[in-house]
Structure formats: structure tokens, C-alpha cells
N, C-alpha and C positions, 0 to 999 in steps of 0.2 A: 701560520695564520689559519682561522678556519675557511670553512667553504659553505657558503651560502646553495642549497639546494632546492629549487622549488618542489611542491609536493603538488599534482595535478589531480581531480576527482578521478579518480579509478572507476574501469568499465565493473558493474558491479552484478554483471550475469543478467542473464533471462532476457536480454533485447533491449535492455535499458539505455536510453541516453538522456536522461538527465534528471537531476535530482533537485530538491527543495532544503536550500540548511533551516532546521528547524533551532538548532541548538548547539554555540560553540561550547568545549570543553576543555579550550584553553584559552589564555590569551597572550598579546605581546609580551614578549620577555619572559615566558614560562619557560622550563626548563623539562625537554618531554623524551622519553625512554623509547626505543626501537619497536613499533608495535604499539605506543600508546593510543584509544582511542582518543582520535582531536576534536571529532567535530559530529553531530546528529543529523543524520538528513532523511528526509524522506523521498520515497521511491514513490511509482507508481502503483508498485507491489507491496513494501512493509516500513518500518522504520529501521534504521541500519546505521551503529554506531562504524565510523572509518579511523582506520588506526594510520597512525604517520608512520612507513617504514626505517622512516629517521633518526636518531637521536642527538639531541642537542638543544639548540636554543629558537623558540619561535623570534621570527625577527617580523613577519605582516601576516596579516590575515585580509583573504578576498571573500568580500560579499557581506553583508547583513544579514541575521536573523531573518526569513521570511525571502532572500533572494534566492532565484531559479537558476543551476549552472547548469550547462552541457556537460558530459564525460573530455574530461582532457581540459578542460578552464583551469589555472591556479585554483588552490583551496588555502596554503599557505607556505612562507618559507620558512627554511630551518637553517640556522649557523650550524654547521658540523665541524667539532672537531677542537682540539683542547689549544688555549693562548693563555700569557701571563697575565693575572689580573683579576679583571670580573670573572673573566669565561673561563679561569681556570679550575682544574679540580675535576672529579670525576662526572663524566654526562652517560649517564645508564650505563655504568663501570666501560666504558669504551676510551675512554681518553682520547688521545691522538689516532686510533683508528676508530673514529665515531664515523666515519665516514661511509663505512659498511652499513649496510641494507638488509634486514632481511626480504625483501621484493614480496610481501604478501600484505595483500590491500582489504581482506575482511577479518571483523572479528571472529577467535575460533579458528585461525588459520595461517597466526600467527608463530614466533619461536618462541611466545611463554615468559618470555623475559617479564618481572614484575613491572608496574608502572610507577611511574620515578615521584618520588614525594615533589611536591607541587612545589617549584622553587621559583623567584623572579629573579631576572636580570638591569642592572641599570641603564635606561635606556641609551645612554651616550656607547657604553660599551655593545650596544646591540647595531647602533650607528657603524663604530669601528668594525666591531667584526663584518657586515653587510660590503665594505668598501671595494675587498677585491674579488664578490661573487659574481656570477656572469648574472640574476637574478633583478631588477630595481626591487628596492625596498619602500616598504612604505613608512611612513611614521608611525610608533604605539600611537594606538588612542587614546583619546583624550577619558580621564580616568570619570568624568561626569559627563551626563548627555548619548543619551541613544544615537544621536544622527552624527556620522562624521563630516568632516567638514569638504564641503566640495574640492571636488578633482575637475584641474584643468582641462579643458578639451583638447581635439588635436588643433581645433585655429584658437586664437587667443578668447583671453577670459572665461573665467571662471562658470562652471555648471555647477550645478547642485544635483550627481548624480553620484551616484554609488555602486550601484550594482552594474559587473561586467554586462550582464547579459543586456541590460535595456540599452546599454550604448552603441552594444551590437546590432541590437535588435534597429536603433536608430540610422547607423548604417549604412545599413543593410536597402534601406527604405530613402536614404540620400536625406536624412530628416536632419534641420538643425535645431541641436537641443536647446540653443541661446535664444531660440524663437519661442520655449515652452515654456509654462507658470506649473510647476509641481504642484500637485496637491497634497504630498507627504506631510509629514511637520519639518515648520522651517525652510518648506519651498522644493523638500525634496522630490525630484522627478520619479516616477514609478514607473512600473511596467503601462499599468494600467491605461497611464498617461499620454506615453508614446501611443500606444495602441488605438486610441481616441485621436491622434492626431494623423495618425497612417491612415484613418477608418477619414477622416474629414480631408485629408489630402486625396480618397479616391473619389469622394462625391462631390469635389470643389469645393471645399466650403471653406470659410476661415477656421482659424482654432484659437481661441480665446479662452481665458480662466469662464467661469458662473460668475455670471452676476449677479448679485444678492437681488432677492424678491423686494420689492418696496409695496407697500398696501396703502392707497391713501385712505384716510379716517371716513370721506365720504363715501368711499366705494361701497358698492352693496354686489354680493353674489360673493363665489367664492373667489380667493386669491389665486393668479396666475401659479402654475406651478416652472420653475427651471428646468432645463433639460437634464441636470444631471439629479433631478428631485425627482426626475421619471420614474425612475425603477432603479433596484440592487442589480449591482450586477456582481456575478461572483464566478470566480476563475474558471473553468474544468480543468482541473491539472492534480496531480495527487492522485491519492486513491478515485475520487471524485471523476478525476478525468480518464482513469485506466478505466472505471465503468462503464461511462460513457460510451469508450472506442468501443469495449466489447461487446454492450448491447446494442450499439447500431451494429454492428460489424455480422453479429449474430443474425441480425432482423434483415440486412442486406443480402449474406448470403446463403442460411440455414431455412430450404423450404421446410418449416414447421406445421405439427399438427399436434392437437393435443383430444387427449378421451380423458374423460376420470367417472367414476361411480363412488358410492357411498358403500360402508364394510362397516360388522358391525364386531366393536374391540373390544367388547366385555371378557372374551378371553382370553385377551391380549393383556388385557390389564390385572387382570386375574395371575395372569401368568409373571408378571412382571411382577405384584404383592408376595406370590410364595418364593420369586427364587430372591429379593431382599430382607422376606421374613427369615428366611433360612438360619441366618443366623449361627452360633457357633466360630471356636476361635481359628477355623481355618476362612473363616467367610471374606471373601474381597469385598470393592467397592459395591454400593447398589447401580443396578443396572436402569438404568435410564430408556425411557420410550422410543425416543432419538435411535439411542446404541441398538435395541433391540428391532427397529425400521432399517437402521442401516444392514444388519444382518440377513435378514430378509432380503437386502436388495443385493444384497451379494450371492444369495442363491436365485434369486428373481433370475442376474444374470449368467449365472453358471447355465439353467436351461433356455434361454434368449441373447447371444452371447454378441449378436447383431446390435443390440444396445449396446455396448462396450465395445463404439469402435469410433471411425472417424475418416473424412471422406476427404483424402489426395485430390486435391482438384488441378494440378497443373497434372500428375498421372494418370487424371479420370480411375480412380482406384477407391473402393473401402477397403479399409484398414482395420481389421479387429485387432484388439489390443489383447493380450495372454496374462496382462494383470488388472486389479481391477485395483486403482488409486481413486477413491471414497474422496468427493468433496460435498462440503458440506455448508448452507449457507448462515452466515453470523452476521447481526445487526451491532453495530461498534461505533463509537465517538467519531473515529474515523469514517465512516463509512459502510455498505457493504463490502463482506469481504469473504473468501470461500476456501478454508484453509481444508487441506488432502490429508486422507489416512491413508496411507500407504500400503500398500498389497491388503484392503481389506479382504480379501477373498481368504485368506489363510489364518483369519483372527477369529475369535469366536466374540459371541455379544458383549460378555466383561475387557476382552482387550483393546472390542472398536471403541467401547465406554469412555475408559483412560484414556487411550487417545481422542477422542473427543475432549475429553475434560483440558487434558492440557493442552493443545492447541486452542481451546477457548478463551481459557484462561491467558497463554501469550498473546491473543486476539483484545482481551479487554488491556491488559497494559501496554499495547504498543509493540509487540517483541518477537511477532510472526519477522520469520526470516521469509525472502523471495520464495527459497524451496520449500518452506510449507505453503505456500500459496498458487503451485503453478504442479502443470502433470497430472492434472484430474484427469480423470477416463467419461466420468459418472457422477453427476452432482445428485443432493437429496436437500430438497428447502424445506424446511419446518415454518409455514408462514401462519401454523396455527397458535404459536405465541403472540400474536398479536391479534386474537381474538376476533380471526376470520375464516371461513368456513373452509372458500374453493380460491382458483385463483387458476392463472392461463400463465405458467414461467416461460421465460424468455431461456434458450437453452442458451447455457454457459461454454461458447467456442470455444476450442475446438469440438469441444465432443458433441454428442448424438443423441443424446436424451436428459431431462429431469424428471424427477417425482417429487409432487409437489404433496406436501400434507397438511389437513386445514383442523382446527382445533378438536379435538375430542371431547361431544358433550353430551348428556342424557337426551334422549329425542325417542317419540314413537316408533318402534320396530315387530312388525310381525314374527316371533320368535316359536317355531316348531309350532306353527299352527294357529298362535297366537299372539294378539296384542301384548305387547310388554314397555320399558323403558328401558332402554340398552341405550350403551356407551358406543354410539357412532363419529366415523371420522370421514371426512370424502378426501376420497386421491384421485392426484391429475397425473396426467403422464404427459409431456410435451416432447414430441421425438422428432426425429429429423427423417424426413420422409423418403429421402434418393437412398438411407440403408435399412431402410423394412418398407414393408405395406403394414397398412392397419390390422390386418391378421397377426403380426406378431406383436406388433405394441398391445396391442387388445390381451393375446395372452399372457404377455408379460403384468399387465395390471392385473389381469383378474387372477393370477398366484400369488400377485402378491397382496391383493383382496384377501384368499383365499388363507393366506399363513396369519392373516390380524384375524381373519376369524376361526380361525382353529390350528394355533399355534404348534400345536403337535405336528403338523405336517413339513416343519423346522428337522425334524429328531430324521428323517429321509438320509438329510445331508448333513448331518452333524459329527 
């Protein structure tokens, strides 16, 4: 007989506990390979396909498209394991020893096994096999209609609840759900909902659905507005919410201070035209403005090495760091998000290039892993694609400085004596103030002032 096993969210690194399913990738009575990824969820940090160390037959799935689980909640279970019948035959060529695991919970880090051609099982036989797992099963779902159909509570009658977490979250709070009107479709209770009714249970109040606006035809002025016609209200959770924490977190405990001046980049930009006109069949990529900032700020801090560090506060300790991991900030569907070059300090401007390029590019599709997102040392914001000049960044905790760069455009400039039109850009520097005084942030900017305007002074440390 086979053996019903649940598959629980996996702890998925970097301090994470809990995750958003964005996207199943199977469903009831699939038939899924050791290692296949099941399901899409989002982190606080990236998107992240999870693979089921399993192979066999899905027999339930936990939670909805759009519900929030803890690490350790069900995600789904799987029948392991070969019987006469439906379920016989091979399940990711395992047969009777489906029952083996490879124990690896990310993609990329699994045993390689191919993913098993997309097969269904009939439901009765996913009944049968579920009988003698130590697991409860749920029912396949019903093959139309988004909302499944309510799960019983623990006292009697039926709720129109779905997601683990809001039942908890109920609880947890001594809330009873048979008292709330969902505003889902179909009546389904949300997070959102409980939350509203936690929020109304602390300030006394009742908790009732909205009740429709009525206008009568003589009324003059405007129409009353509803309580819940107030305002949007929109989760912090996701990327959205990893923000959040880190720039209050930042503003709480990073005494900040920021300089910047104006540099003038006509030789910067000069210099960036010859070495992608160069041309020729050994030529790499062209080097991008970005790439050749980042460079810069890798020698910036090779002689400022107090900006590439980060301040122990249970040891009362700075902490210089001996590599410099390059982050860098990206504006995304998602969100802001700040994905790491790694040991920029040992790369030249064409290698920080490429790595920028394709960590952008996994940034616009969704496909930053946690580890490109975490480990900076040193961030560099470009907020001058968005066609602003200066700007005061929030430094990116842990670390101890930003430079911020504002767009590059013709302006008035005294040049050798004279009024000219030069390509100027202004930089901010925002540092964290308990690992320099303004003496060295100061001369950290004006070198690296100094290399946008006479780029030659790169060739020192090259």
C-alpha cells in the first residue's frame, strides 16, 4: 500500500519565515518526480520555485493562490509508493521504493532527476491510497471555480475559510469565524478580514459587513462615504514588506549623515564612447555608466575601507569587511530590490557590467534567488533614471554607506577658466556616522568626484 507523506514549506535561508504561494505547479492527482518543482511562492527576498523531495502521487494541496504560510505549515501531500491498479506503474522510476527522499528543498540543489511527464490520477484511487497514511486528506478540487468550498471549523458549522494561516491567525485572537461576513468571493473570509475584526475587537466596537451607501434623490452635498470606501489598504508583506522593515530598521538605528557635490562627466562619458567604439572581433559587451560608477566605487573604497564595514552593536564593535559585495538599486514590478555583485573589488568595469546585466535582467523576470539579494557590503543607487537630479538615500542595513547618483545632463560649468556646457551629475554620499567622521566620507566623495572627472585616475589601480 502506499504511504501518504506530507510535504511541509521548507525553512528557505536568509531568516525567512514565511512565504506567499504565488503559483501552484501541480494539482490533485498529479503525478510528481523526486525534486519536481510543486509550487511558486514568494519570499520577502525573491521568487522561489520549491521542489517536493517526493515522488508519487499529489493527493491535497494547502492554501490558495495569494495565501501567506509560515515555514513548517503543509504545502501538500504525496501517496508514495507503487499499488495494483491506478497507482501502479512506475512513479519517477522508483516503484516500491518511492518512498526515498532526496531531502533537498531548493531548486538547483536537488538529485537532477528529470521532471516526471505531467500525469493524473482518478480520484477514488487517490481516496484509496490516502486511507492508511498518518496525513488527513483533503478532496481534489473541484475542476471549476476558484474558491474551494468551506472547511469546517473546530465547533460545528461550516466557515467559508481556506487559508491555514487566517484560522490561526483567528485563534490565536479567540476570534470566532462563524461571527464574520467574508468579503472574498462567495463569502470567503480573508486575512484582511480577521484583521479588521482583531483591530474592532481592540477598540470595542462591533464588526459587521459595509453597508451599501444609499443617496436619496433629494439629498444635496456630497454622498456619505463607508468605512471601508475610506481608503485602500494594501498588505506590507513581500517584497513590499522586507522594505519596509529595512528602511524603518535603517532610520531607527543607523545615525545617518549625507554630503554630495556636483562633478563634471564629460570625461567620463568621453571615456565610456571610446572604450565601446573600440570595436573589433575581440570586443566584449559595452560598458555601461552604471558598470563604470561601480568601478569607481570599488576603488573609492579600497582607499576609504571604513565605508565597507558594519557596526556589531551587541559587541559595540566595527567591523570592516575584506570584500566588497556591490549592491546595487533596481526599480521592478515587484518592487524595489538590491541585487549583490560579488567581490566587486577583483572585477574590472566589463565584468561588474555583465554582472549587472544579468542580475537585472533575473530582477525583471522574477528570478533573483535570496543569494543575489542579501550580503551587500556597499550599495550604489542610480536614482538618476528617473530624471532627478540629487536625492538624501536611506542606507541599506546592515551596511555603512550609499552613493547615490542623480541624472547626467548638459548644465553651465566653468571649464579651465571658462564658461562652457558640460555633462554634469551630482553625488550624494549618505554614511553612517559611529564608522567615520565627515572627514572621510568627504574624502571618499570627492575621489570619487574626482575619477568622473578625470577618469584616468582609474589607470592608479587597475
Amino acid at each position: 500500500m502506499p504511504q501518504v507523506l506530507e510535504f511541509k514549506l521548507p525553512d528557505l535561508g536568509e531568516g525567512l519565515t514565511e512565504a506567499e504561494i504565488v503559483r501552484w505547479l501541480v494539482e490533485v492527482g498529479d503525478v510528481v518526480a523526486i525534486d519536481q518543482p510543486v509550487v511558486e511562492v514568494e519570499t520577502a527576498k525573491a521568487m522561489v520555485e520549491v521542489p517536493c523531495p517526493y515522488g508519487g502521487v499529489v493527493t491535497a494541496r494547502f492554501g490558495d493562490e495569494g495565501t501567506e504560510l509560515p515555514v513548517g505549515a503543509p504545502l501538500l501531500t504525496v501517496a508514495v509508493g507503487s499499488t495494483e491498479g491506478d497507482l501502479s506503474g512506475d512513479l519517477s522510476g522508483k516503484g516500491a521504493a518511492g518512498a526515498e527522499s532526496s531531502g533537498n528543498v531548493l531548486v538547483g540543489y536537488g538529485t537532477g532527476a528529470p521532471a516526471a511527464r505531467r500525469r493524473r490520477v482518478r480520484p477514488e484511487a487517490i481516496a484509496a491510497a490516502a486511507e492508511p497514511g498518518p496525513v488527513p486528506v483533503m478532496a481534489p478540487a473541484p475542476a471549476q471555480g476558484p474558491v474551494p468550498a468551506p472547511v469546517p471549523d473546530e465547533a460545528s458549522g461550516p466557515v467559508a475559510v481556506v487559508s491555514p494561516l487566517v484560522r490561526r491567525l483567528a485563534r490565536q485572537h479567540d476570534l470566532d469565524l462563524r461571527q464574520l461576513t467574508g468579503s472574498g468571493r462567495d463569502g470567503l473570509i480573508l486575512r484582511s478580514d480577521v484583521e479588521s475584526a482583531i483591530r474592532a475587537a481592540a477598540n470595542g466596537t462591533a464588526v459587521a459587513p459595509p453597508a451599501p451607501v444609499r443617496v436619496s434623490p433629494s439629498a444635496s452635498g456630497p454622498a456619505p462615504v463607508s468605512a471601508s470606501a475610506a481608503g485602500e489598504r494594501i498588505p506590507l508583506r513581500g517584497v513590499r514588506g522586507a522594505v519596509a522593515d529595512k528602511l524603518a530598521r535603517s532610520r531607527r538605528e543607523i545615525p545617518d549623515a549625507t554630503c554630495w557635490v556636483d562633478a563634471d562627466a564629460t570625461e567620463l562619458m568621453a571615456a565610456r564612447a571610446a572604450m565601446n567604439g573600440a570595436g573589433g572581433p575581440t570586443a566584449g559587451p559595452k560598458v555601461s555608466v552604471l558598470a563604470l560608477l561601480a568601478r569607481i566605487c570599488t576603488a573609492a573604497l579600497a582607499r576609504f575601507p571604513e565605508l565597507n564595514s558594519t557596526v556589531d552593536l551587541e559587541a559595540r564593535e566595527i567591523v570592516r569587511l575584506p570584500a566588497v559585495h556591490l549592491g546595487f538599486a533596481a526599480q521592478t514590478e515587484r518592487g524595489l530590490v538590491v541585487p549583490v555583485v560579488r567581490d566587486a573589488q577583483s572585477r574590472n568595469a566589463e565584468s561588474i557590467g555583465a554582472e549587472i546585466g544579468r542580475l537585472t535582467e533575473a530582477a525583471r523576470t522574477g528570478t533573483l534567488t535570496p543569494a543575489d539579494l542579501t550580503g551587500g557590503t556597499f550599495t550604489l543607487n542610480n536614482y538618476g533614471v528617473f530624471g532627478v537630479d540629487g536625492s538624501t538615500p536611506i542606507i541599506n542595513h546592515p551596511e555603512a554607506a550609499m552613493l547615490g547618483v542623480g541624472r547626467i545632463v548638459p548644465k553651465p560649468w566653468v571649464h579651465r577658466g571658462e564658461l562652457a556646457v558640460r555633462q554634469v551629475v551630482q553625488l550624494s554620499l549618505t554614511f553612517d556616522h559611529r564608522v567615520c567622521d565627515g572627514g572621510t566620507a568627504g574624502g571618499f566623495l570627492r575621489y570619487v568626484a574626482d575619477c568622473v572627472e578625470q577618469p584616468a585616475l582609474l589607470l592608479r589601480t587597475l
